[in-house]
Structures are given as structure tokens and as C-alpha cells.
LONU-573986 format. One record per residue (C-alpha): residue in three letters; y, x, z. Coordinates in nm, 4 decimals. Layout:
// LONU-573986
ALA	Y	X	Z
...
// end
This chain:
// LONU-573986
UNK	0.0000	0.0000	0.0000
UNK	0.3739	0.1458	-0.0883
UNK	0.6291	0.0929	0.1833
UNK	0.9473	0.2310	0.1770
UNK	1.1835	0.2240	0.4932
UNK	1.5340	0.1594	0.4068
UNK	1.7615	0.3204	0.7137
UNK	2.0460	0.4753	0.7398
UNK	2.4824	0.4134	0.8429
UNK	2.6127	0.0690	0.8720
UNK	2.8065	-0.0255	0.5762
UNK	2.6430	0.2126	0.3355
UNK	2.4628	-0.0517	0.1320
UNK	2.1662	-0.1126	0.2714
UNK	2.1806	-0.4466	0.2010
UNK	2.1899	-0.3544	-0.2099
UNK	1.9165	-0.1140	-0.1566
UNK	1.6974	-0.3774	-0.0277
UNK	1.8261	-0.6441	-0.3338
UNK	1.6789	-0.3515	-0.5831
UNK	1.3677	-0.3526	-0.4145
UNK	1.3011	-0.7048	-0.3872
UNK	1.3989	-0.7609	-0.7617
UNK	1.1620	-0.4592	-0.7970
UNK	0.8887	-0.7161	-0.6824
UNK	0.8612	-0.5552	-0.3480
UNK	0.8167	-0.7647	-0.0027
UNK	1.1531	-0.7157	0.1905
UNK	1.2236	-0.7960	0.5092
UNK	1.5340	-0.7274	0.7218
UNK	1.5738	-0.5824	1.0835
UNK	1.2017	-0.6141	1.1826
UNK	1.1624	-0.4596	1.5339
UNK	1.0284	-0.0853	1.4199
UNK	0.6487	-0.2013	1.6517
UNK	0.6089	-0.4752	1.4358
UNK	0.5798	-0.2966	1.1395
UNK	0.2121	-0.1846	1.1429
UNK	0.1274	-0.5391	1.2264
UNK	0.3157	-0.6672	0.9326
UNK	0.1115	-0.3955	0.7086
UNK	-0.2309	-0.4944	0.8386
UNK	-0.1592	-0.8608	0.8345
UNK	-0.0346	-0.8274	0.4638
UNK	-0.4075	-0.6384	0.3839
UNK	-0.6306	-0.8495	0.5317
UNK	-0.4011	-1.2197	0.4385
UNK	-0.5189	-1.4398	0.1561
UNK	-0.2336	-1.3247	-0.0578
UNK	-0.2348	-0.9068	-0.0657
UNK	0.0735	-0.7316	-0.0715
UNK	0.0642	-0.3773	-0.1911
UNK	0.4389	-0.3027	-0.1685
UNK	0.7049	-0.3860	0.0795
UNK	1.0326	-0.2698	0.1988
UNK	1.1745	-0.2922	0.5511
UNK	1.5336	-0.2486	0.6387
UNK	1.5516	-0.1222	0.9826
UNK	1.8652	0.0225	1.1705
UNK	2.1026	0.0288	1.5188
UNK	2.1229	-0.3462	1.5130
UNK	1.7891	-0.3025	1.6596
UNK	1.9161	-0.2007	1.9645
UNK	1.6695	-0.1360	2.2170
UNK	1.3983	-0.1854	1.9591
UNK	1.5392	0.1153	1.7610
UNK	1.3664	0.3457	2.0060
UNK	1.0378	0.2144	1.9065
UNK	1.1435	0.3306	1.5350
UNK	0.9867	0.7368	1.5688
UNK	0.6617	0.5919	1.6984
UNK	0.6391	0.3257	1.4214
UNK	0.7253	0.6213	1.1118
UNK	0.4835	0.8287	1.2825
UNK	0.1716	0.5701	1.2659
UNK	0.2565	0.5062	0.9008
UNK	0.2631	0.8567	0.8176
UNK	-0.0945	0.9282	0.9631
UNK	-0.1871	0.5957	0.7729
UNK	-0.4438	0.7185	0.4864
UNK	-0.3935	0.3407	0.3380
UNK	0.0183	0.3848	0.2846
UNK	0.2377	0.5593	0.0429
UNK	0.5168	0.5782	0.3015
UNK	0.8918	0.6676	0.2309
UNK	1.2245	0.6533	0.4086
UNK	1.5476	0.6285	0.2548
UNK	1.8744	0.6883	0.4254
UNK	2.1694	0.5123	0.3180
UNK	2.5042	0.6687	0.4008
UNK	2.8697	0.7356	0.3128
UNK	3.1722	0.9004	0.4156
UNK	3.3515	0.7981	0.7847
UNK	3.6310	0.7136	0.5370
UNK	3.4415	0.4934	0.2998
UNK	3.2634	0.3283	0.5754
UNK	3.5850	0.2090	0.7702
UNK	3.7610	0.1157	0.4331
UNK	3.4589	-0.1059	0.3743
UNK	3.4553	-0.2686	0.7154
UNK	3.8492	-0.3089	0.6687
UNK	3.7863	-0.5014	0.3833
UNK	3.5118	-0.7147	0.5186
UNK	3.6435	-0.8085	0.7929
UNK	3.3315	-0.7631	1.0321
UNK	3.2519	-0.5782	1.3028
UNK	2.9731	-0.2704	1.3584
UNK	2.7133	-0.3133	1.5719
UNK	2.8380	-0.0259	1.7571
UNK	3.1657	-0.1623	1.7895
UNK	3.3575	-0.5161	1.9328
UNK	3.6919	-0.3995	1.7596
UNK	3.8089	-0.2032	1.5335
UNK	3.5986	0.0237	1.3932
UNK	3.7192	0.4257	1.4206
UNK	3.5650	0.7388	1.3253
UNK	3.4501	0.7790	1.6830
UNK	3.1699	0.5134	1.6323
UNK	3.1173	0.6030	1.3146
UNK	2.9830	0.9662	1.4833
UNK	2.7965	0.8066	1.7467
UNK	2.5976	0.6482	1.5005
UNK	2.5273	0.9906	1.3083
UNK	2.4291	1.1030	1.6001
UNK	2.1561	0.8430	1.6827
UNK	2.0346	0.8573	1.3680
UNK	2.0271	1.2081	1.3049
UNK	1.6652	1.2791	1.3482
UNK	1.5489	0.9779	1.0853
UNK	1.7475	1.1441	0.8515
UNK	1.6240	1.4753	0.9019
UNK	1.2389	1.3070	0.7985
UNK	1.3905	1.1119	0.5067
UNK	1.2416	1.2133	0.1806
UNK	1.5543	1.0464	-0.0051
UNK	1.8957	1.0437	0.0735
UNK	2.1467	0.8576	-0.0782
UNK	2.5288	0.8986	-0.0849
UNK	2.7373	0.5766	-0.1800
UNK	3.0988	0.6989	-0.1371
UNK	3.1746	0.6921	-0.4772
UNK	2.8927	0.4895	-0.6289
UNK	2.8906	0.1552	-0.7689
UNK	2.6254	-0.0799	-0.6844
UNK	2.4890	-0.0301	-1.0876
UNK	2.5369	0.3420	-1.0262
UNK	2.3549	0.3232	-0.6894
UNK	2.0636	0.1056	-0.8805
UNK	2.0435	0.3508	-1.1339
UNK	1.9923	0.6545	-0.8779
UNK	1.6970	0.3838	-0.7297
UNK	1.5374	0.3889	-1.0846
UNK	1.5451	0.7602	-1.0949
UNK	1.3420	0.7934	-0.7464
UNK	1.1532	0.4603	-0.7204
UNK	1.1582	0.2483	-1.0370
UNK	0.9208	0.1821	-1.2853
UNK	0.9456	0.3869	-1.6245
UNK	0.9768	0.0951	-1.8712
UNK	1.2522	-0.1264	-1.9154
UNK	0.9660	-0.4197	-1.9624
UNK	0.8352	-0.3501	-1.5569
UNK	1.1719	-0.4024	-1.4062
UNK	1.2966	-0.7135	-1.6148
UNK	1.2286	-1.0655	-1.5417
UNK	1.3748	-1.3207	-1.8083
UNK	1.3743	-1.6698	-1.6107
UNK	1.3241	-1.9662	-1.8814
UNK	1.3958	-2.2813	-1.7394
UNK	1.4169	-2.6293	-1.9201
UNK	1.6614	-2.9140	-1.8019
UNK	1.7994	-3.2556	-1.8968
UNK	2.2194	-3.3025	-1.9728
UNK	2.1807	-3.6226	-1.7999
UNK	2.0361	-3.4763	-1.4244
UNK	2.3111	-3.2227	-1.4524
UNK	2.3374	-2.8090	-1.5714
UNK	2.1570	-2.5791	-1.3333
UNK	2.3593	-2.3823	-1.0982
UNK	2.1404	-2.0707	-1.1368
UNK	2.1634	-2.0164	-1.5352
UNK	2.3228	-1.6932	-1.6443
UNK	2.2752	-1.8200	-1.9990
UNK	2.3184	-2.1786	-2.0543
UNK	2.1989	-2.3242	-2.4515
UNK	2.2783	-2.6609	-2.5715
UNK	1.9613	-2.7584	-2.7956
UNK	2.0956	-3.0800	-2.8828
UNK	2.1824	-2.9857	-3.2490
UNK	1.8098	-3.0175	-3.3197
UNK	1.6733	-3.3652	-3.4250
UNK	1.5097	-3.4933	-3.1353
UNK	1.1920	-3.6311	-3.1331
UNK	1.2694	-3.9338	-2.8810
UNK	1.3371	-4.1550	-3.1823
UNK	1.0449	-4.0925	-3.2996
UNK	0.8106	-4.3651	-3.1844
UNK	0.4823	-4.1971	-3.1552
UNK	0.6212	-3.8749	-2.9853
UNK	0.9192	-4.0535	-2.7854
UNK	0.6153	-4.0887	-2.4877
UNK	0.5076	-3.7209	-2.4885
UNK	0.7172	-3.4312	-2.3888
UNK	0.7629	-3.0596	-2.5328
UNK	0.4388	-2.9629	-2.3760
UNK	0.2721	-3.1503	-2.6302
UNK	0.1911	-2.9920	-2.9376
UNK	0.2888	-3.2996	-3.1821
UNK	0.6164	-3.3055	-3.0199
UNK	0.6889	-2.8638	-3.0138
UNK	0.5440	-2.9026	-3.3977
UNK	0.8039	-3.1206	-3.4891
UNK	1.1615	-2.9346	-3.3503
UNK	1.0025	-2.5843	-3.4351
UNK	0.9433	-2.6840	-3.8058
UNK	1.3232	-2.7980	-3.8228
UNK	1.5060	-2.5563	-4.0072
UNK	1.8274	-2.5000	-3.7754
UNK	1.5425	-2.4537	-3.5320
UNK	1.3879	-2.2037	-3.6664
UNK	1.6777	-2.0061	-3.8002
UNK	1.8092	-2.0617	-3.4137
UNK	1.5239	-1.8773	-3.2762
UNK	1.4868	-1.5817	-3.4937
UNK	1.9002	-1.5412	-3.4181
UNK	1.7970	-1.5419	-3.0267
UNK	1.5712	-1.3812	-2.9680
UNK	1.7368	-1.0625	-3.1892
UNK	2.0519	-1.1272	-2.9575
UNK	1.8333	-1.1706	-2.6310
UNK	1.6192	-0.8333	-2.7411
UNK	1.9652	-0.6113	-2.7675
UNK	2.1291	-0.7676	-2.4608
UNK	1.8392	-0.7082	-2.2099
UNK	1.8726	-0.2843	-2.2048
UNK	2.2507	-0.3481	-2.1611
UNK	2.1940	-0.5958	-1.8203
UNK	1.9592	-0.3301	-1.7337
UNK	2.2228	-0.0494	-1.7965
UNK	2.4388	-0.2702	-1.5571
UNK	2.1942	-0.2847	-1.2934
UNK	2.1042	-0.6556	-1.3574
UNK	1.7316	-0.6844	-1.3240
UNK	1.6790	-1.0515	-1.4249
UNK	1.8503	-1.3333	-1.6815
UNK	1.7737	-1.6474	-1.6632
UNK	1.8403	-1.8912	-1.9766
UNK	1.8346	-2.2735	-1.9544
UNK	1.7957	-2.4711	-2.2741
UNK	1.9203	-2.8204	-2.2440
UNK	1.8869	-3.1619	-2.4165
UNK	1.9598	-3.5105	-2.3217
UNK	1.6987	-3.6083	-2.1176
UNK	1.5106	-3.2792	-2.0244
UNK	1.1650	-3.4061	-2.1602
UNK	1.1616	-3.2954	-2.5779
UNK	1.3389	-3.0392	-2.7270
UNK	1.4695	-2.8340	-2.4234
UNK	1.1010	-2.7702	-2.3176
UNK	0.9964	-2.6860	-2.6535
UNK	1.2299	-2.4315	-2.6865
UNK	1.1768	-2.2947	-2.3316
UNK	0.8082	-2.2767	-2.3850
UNK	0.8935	-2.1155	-2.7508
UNK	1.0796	-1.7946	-2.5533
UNK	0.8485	-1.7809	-2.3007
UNK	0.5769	-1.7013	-2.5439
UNK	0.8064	-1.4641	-2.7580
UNK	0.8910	-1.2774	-2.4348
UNK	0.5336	-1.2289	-2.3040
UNK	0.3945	-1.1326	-2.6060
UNK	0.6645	-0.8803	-2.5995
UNK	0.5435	-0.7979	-2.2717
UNK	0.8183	-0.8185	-2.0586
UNK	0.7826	-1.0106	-1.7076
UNK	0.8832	-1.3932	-1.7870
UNK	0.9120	-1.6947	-1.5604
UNK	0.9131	-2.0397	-1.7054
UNK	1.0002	-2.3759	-1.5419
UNK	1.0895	-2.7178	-1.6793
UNK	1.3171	-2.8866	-1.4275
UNK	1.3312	-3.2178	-1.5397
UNK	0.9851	-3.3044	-1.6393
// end
């Protein structure tokens, strides 16, 4: 099992670290108390569904718990069963208070303001973990696409196609848009099949009914124009540090040509081989 143990100063970006991993497909979980750890692991192998990567962000918010954390690295290290890493997280004392000035919320070292003082304190306390990290990672000056890209180098997969998930989804005009679409397509320029008596019954997932809007000529023409555009655009999201796009195709009622074209892409995409999700809302 791989688990990787994101640690490291408060306001470094943690938090993004652990949004790479989980859109990496690892298991993430947040502030587990450092003992609990091991559990987690041996839970996750012996559980009807097997894990065999996760990612736990661990830190001073801990508190007492914290102390438990040296213990907990050592019994993963001995572990024959897991690939175990730690990555620290940190930034400059200037960065850091910049960052909390801006947010607006307080470290966990700290009721007020924060200073440079508490900033040190927790250098101090975490001095040791970072002396066993294998990575170390410096966000002063990185954005959160540069700081995803310096992930990729040390933990990513090597193809494009293992880190990207294109999310399909179907919907109907008349139950509203989905809030989650990055890309949302208006299919209603093809004819649609509902006025067609002896498909108006069936849905997209029918074959009579996809048959009919794929053999339409603006639907065809529309696809082979997509899925060029959707082909050149994915390295570029990845290039931004985007690792998913999800595009919702929408007719009138959600049932016809909106699922057609949904379950069209879906099949483009895996035969491409690229990780796909697919989900018709409305049916």
C-alpha cells in the first residue's frame, strides 16, 4: 500500500497538496490523530473495498496527539506492506504571515495576530519530521499549478491519460443546468427523437433512439469538431494543474439526445484510454 504523509508549516498549502492527491485517486484524510494511522492502514487491507493508496495530512493542530506522530512514522517505516513517504510543506515567515493576513484566520499556535515569533516555534516543533522527510517542498513563490507540477515530478503518474478524469454527465433544460459543469453543450440543435412516436418512450440508452441523432448530419459533423477541440484542450488543463473537466450535454427533457451524446464521448474517451466518468442526471 502507498501512503504518503503530508506535514509540514501552517499556511504552506497543505491543504492543495492533499487536493492533488485526492484527484490523484488517493484516499485523503485530514488531521487524523498520528495512533490512528496504522489502524486506518490495516482496516483499509483487510475491508471489503481495498485501498492501496492514501494520503494523511497531519500537523500542530493535533495538539497533544502530535506527540504520538514519531511513533506512528516509525511503525510505518518498519511496515514491509507500505511504500511510506513524508512530505513537508513550508514557506518563508514572510509568505506565511502575508497569507494569514489575507485570510483572515488565526494559527493554531496563535489567538492573535500571527508574528514571526510563532512562526519559529512551530519550526522548532517540527524540526525533526522534517529532518526524515524524503520531499520537501517550498511554496513561497509557487503557484498552486506550479506547486502541482513539482507533485507530478515526485509523485504523479507518467501519462497525461492516468491523471485525467473527463466527467460526462447528461441533463434535462427543464430540471435546470448543473452547478458542477466546467463545460456546458446545448444539444438541442439536433432533431430530437421525442416526436418520434416509436422512440418518444425510450431514452438515449436505447440503441434505436442513439441510432437516430448520431446518423444526423450536424450530429455527426458536431462530434468529430469535439472531440478534436476536447483532445487539444485536455494537455493545456493539465499544464494548468486542472486534473478533471467535466462536460454536460443538455436537451429539453434530459431523456434523448443529451444522453446519446454523453454516452457517444464516453465511449470516444475510453477507447482513448483516458479515465472517464459518465452520469445521466435526469433519467
Amino acid at each position: 500500500m502507498e501512503v504518503v504523509l503530508i506535514t509540514g508549516l501552517s499556511g504552506a498549502g497543505k491543504t492543495k497538496a492533499a487536493d492533488w492527491f485526492e484527484d490523484k485517486g488517493y484516499y485523503c484524510v485530514d488531521n487524523m490523530p498520528p495512533a490512528l494511522i496504522k489502524n486506518f492502514i490495516d482496516l483499509a487491507n483487510t475491508g471489503k473495498r481495498k485501498i492501496d493508496k492514501a494520503a494523511f495530512v497531519t500537523d500542530i493542530r493535533g495538539g497533544l496527539f502530535f506527540g504520538d506522530l514519531k511513533e506512528a512514522v516509525m511503525d510505518l517505516e518498519d511496515d514491509m506492506n507500505v511504500d511510506f513517504k513524508i512530505l513537508f510543506i513550508e514557506a518563508s515567515d514572510e509568505t506565511l504571515i502575508r497569507r494569514y493576513n489575507e485570510t483572515r484566520r488565526n494559527h493554531p499556535l496563535s489567538d492573535s495576530v500571527i508574528t514571526k515569533s510563532t512562526i519559529e516555534t512551530e519550526r522548532e516543533r517540527l524540526a525533526e519530521l522534517r529532518s526524515l522527510a524524503d520531499y520537501v517542498i517550498d511554496t513561497s513563490s509557487l503557484k498552486v499549478a506550479e506547486m502541482n507540477s513539482e507533485l507530478d515530478k515526485l509523485f504523479g503518474s507518467k501519462t497525461k491519460k492516468d491523471s485525467f478524469v473527463i466527467n460526462f454527465i447528461s441533463f434535462g433544460y427543464k430540471h435546470g443546468m448543473p452547478s458542477a459543469a466546467d463545460w456546458i453543450i446545448d444539444v438541442r440543435f439536433i432533431p430530437n427523437p421525442y416526436y418520434i412516436s416509436s422512440l418518444k418512450k425510450l431514452t438515449g440508452n436505447n440503441k434505436k433512439v442513439s441510432q437516430y441523432v448520431l446518423k444526423q448530419k450536424v450530429a455527426m459533423e458536431f462530434t468529430e469538431k469535439l472531440t478534436v477541440m476536447l483532445k487539444e484542450i485536455i494537455p493545456c488543463y493539465v499544464k494548468e494543474g486542472k486534473y478533471s473537466l467535466t462536460v454536460a450535454f443538455g436537451c429539453t427533457g434530459g431523456q434523448h439526445r443529451s444522453v446519446t451524446m454523453a454516452n457517444e464521448f464516453y465511449k470516444i474517451f475510453t477507447d482513448e484510454g483516458l479515465r472517464v466518468t459518465l452520469e445521466h442526471r435526469d433519467l
